[in-house]
Each structure stands twice: as structure tokens, then as C-alpha cells.
C-alpha positions in Angstrom: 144.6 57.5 208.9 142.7 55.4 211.0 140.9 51.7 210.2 145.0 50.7 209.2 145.4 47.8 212.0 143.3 44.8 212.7 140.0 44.3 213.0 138.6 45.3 216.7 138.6 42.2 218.8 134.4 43.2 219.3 134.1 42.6 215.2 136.1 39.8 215.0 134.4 37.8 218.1 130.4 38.7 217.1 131.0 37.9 212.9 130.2 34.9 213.5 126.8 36.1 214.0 126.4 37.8 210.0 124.9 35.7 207.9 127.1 33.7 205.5 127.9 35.7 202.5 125.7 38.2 203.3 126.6 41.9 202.7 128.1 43.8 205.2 128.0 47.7 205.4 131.3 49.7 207.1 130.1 52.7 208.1 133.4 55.3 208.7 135.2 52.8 207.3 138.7 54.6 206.9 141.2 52.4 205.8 139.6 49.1 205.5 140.3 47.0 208.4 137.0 45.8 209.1 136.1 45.6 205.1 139.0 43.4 204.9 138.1 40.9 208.0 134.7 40.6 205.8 135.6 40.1 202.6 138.5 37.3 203.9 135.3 35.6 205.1 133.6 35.7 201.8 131.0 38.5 202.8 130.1 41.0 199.9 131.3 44.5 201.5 130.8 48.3 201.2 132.6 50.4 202.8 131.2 54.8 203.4 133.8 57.3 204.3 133.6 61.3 203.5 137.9 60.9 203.2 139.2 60.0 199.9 142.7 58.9 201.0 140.9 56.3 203.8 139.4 55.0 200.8 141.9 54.6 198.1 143.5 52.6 201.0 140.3 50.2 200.4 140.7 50.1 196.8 139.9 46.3 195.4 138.2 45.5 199.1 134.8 45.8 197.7 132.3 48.6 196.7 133.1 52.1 197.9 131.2 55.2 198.4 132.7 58.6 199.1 130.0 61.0 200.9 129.8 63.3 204.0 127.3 61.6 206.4 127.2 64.4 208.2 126.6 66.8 206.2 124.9 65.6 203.1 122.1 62.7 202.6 122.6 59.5 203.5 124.0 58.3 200.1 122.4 54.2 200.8 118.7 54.8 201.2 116.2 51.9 200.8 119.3 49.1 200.7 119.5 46.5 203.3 122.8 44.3 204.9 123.2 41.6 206.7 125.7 43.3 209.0 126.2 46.7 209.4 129.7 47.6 211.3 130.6 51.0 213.0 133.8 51.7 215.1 135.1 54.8 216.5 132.3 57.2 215.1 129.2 58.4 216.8 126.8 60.4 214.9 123.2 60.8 216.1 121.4 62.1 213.5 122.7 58.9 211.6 121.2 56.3 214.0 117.8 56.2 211.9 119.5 55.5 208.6 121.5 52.9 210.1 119.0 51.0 211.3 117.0 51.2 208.4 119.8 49.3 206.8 120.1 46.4 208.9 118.1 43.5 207.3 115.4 41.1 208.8 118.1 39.0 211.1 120.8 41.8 210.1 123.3 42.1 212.6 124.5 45.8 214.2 128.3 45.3 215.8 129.0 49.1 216.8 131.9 50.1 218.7 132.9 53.8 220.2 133.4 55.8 223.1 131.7 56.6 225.6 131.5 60.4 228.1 134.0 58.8 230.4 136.7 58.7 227.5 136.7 62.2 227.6 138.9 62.0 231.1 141.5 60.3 229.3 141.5 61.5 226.0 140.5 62.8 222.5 137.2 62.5 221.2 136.5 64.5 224.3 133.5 66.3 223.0 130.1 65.0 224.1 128.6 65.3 220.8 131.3 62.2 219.7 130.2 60.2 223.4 128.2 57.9 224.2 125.9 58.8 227.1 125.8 55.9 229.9 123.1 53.0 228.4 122.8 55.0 225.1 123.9 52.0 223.1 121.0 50.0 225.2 118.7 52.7 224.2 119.4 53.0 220.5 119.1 50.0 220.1 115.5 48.9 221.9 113.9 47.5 218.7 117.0 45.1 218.6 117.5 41.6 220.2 121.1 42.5 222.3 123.2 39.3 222.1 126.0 40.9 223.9 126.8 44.3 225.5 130.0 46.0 227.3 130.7 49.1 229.0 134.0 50.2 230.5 137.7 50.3 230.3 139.9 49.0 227.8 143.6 48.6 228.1 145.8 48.7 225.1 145.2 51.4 223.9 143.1 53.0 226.7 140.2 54.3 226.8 136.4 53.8 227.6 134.0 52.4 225.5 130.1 51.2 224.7 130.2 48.2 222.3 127.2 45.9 221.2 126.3 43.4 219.1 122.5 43.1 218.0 120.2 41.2 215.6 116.8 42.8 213.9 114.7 40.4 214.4 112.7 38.7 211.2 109.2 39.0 211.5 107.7 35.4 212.0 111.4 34.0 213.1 110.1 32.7 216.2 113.8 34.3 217.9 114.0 32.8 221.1 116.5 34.3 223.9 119.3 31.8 223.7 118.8 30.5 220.2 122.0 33.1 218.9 125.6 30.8 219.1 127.2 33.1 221.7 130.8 31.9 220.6 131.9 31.4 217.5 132.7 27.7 215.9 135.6 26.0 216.7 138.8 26.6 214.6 138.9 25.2 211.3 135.0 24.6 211.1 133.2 26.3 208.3 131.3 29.6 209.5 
């Protein structure tokens, strides 16, 4: 079952960014992990998975809905979250929906493979792989605070990860103005 370990070192260093107690939207959220490294921080958390089992493993994490993206509507229509998290999933047809969900100053951290995985290992498919710059692409309407592509080690494979704001209308963003690292430890986030 996956989403059993800790939450992906991408998540855990761009949180900071998610507004404080805001609610934060799992998408594929298997097990829990990332549901868990919210809700620890006092964010309000739903976690959408078609698997049953992945989600009895998130039972008491927070609010839980059962439903095949894929293959059926998309089951959160018209609600908005200050984060919305996705690891280890790719679905185009989803992209609208989940962008529709982000907030005004909702943050997207998204996390998956990308075509060169498919050298290495499974998802090997290019329906489940990034395209080079597809990330960047998606996500034009965004304000990109941080974006890698490449190789990870342990366990290996390659990857497209970003970490994005939708901007508030009338926010007067300003490149820069986003805290690129998070606080010190032991200062309130």
C-alpha cells in the first residue's frame, strides 16, 4: 500500500508555504502520510483515494472520500483548499479540477515521475509521465516558487516536483515576497 512512510522531503520543505490552519486536499492519498504531516501541523485535511484499504489506514486523520477519479466525477466540485498535495499520481484529465480547487493564495505541492523514469522502472507507461517542462506548463496561471527535474537517489528514480501559489487577485504578489525556507526550528509556522 503506498502513502505508509514519511512524508516526501518536497511536502515537508514547501508546507511552510500553506496557509496556517488552512485546509489541505491529498489527492491519491493512499495511506495517509502526507494527511498526517498536515494534520500534526494543525491543518484541517481531506484525503481522495478510489482504494478502500489506503483509506481505512487514514481513518481519524481527517475527512475521507472514497471515489474513482478516473473514472467517475470529480466527487469535490466548487470547494476550495489552501493546499492541494499530489505524489506519485499523474492524471491529465484531472489537472482542471485540481486547479479549480486551489484557493486565492492556495498552494499546489505536486510530486511524480517524469518519461525518463520509465528507463529505470515501473510507472513506465507514458500516460502515468510527466513530459519534459509539463509541470512548468500545467501550471502557467501559477506563481512557481520552486521547481526540480531529475534524478533521485534513495529510492531511484526521476521525477518533476513543484511547488506553486494561485495568486489572490489584488495581492500585489511580488517575485521574492514567498519565504523560500521555512522558519527556524522551534518558531511557530
Amino acid at each position: 500500500m503506498h502513502g505508509t512512510g514519511e512524508a516526501s522531503d518536497w511536502i515537508r520543505r514547501w508546507s511552510h508555504l500553506v496557509a496556517a490552519g488552512g485546509p489541505v486536499l491529498d489527492v491519491a492519498c493512499g495511506a495517509g502520510r502526507h494527511l498526517r504531516w498536515f494534520a500534526g501541523r494543525g491543518h484541517p485535511v481531506t484525503g481522495i483515494d478510489r482504494d478502500p484499504q489506503a483509506l481505512a489506514a487514514c481513518d481519524g486523520t481527517g475527512r475521507l472520500v472514497q471515489a474513482d477519479i478516473e473514472g467517475g466525477p470529480w466527487p469535490l466540485t466548487g470547494e476550495r483548499f489552501a493546499a492541494v498535495v499530489v505524489t506519485n499520481y499523474l492524471w491529465r484529465p484531472l489537472w482542471p479540477a485540481l486547479l479549480d480547487s486551489l484557493a486565492p493564495g492556495g498552494v499546489l505541492l505536486y510530486e511524480t515521475f517524469n518519461v525518463d523514469h520509465a528507463a529505470i522502472g515501473k510507472p513506465s507507461r507514458p500516460d502515468f509521465l510527466l513530459r519534459h517542462g509539463e509541470l512548468l506548463q500545467l501550471c502557467s496561471g501559477l506563481q512557481v516558487v520552486a521547481y526540480e527535474a531529475g534524478a533521485l537517489a534513495a529510492p531511484p528514480r526521476r521525477v518533476q516536483r513543484i511547488a506553486a501559489v494561485r495568486p489572490a487577485p489584488g495581492d500585489g504578489w511580488v517575485p521574492g515576497a514567498l519565504p523560500l525556507e521555512s522558519p527556524l526550528p522551534g518558531t511557530p509556522t
